[in-house]
C-alpha positions in Angstrom: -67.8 38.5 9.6 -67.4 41.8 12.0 -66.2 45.0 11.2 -62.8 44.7 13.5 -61.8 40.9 12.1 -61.9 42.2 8.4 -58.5 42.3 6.7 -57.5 45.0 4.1 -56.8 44.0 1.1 -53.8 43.9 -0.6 -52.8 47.5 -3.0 -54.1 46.9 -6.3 -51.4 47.6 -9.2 -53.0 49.6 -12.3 -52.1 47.1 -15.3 -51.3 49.5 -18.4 -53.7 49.4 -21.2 -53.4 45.9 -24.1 -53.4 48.8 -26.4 -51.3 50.9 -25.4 -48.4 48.3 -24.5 -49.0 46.9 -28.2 -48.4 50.3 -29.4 -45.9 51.0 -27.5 -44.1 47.8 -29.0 -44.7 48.3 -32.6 -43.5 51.6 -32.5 -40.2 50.1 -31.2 -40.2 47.7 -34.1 -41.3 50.6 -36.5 -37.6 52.7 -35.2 -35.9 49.2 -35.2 -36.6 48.0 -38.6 -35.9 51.8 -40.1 -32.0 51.9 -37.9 -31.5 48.4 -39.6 -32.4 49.5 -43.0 -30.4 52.6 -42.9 -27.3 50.5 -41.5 -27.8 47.7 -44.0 -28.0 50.5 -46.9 -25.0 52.5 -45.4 -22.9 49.6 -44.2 -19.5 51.1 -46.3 -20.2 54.1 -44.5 -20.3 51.9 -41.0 -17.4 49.8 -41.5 -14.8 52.4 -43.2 -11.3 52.3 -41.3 -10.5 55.7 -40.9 -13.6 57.4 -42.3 -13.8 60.5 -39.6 -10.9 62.8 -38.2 -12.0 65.2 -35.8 -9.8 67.7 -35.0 -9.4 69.6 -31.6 -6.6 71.7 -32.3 -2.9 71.7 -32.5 -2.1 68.2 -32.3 -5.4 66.7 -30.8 -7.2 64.8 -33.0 -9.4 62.5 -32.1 -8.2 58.7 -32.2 -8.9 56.8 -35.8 -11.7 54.4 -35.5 -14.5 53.1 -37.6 -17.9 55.5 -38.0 -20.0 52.3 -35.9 -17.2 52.7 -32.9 -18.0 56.3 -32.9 -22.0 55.7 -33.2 -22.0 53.7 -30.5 -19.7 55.9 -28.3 -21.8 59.1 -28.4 -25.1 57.2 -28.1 -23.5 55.4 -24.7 -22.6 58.8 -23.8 -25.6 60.6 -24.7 -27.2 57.5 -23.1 -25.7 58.1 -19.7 -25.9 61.8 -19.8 -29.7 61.8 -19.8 -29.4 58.9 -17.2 -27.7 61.3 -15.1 -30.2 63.9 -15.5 -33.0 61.9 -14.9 -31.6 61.0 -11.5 -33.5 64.2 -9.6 -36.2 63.6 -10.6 -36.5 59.7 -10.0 -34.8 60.5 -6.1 -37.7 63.3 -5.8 -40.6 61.0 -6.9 -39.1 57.9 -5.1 -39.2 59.9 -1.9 -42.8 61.2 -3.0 -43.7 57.8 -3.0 -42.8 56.8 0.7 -43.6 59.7 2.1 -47.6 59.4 0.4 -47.4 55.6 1.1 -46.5 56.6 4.9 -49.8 58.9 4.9 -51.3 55.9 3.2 -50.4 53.7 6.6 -51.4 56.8 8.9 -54.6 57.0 7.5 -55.4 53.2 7.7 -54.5 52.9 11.1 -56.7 56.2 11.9 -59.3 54.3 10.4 -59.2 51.5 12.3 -60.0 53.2 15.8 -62.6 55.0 14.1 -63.9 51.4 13.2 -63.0 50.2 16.3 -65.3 53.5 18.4 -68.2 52.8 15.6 -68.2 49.4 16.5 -67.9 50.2 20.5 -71.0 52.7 20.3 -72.8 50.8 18.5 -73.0 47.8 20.8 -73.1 50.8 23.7 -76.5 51.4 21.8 -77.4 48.6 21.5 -77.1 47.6 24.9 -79.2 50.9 25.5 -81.8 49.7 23.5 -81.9 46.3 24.9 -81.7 47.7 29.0 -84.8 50.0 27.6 -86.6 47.4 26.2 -86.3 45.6 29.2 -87.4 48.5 31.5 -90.4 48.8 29.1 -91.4 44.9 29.6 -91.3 45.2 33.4 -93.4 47.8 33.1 
């Protein structure tokens, strides 16, 4: 096969480490397992009626719901507060991203004429070589 009919091949995706994914998933059993024993062990404290009252002021307090309703409000909204403040930096290394990937393309396709002119002077040479080989035999 030449040098100009070879085909790249296709990007190679970095698997992450057996290990590290395994740890990665026991540790999120390890936090799971410990949030459902502290529920199960606090479950009066989860399911009370009324159980917190915050107050804001004069005549603001907060609405009367159970302690879970509230858990699971200010982790949605702590939750979507770091989701907001992720978005920079995701935007900034998305556009990273395509901008090395177009440098990526640039530099393939500079690549190929410099295959491409290899491949030309070296059948210019060769040719050389052959036309002087020839002039040598008549000789």
């Amino acid at each position: 096969m030449e040098m100009n009919q070879r085909q790249n091949p296709p990007p190679v995706q970095a698997q992450p480490s057996t290990l590290m994914t395994n740890i990665r998933w026991g540790m999120f059993i390890l936090v799971a397992t410990i949030a459902a024993i502290f529920v199960y062990l606090n479950w009066e404290l989860f399911t009370t009626r009324y159980a917190l009252v915050y107050w804001f002021g004069e005549g603001n307090a907060a609405p009367k719901l159970p302690n879970l309703l509230y858990l699971v409000l200010f982790f949605a909204l702590g939750f979507l507060f770091r989701l907001v403040l992720g978005l920079p930096a995701r935007v900034a290394n998305r556009r990273t991203v395509k901008e090395l990937n177009e440098r990526i393309e640039d530099l393939e396709k500079d690549l190929a004429e410099l295959v491409r002119k290899n491949i030309a002077l070296a059948e210019k040479a060769g040719e050389k070589a052959a036309n002087s080989g020839e002039a040598a035999d008549e000789r």
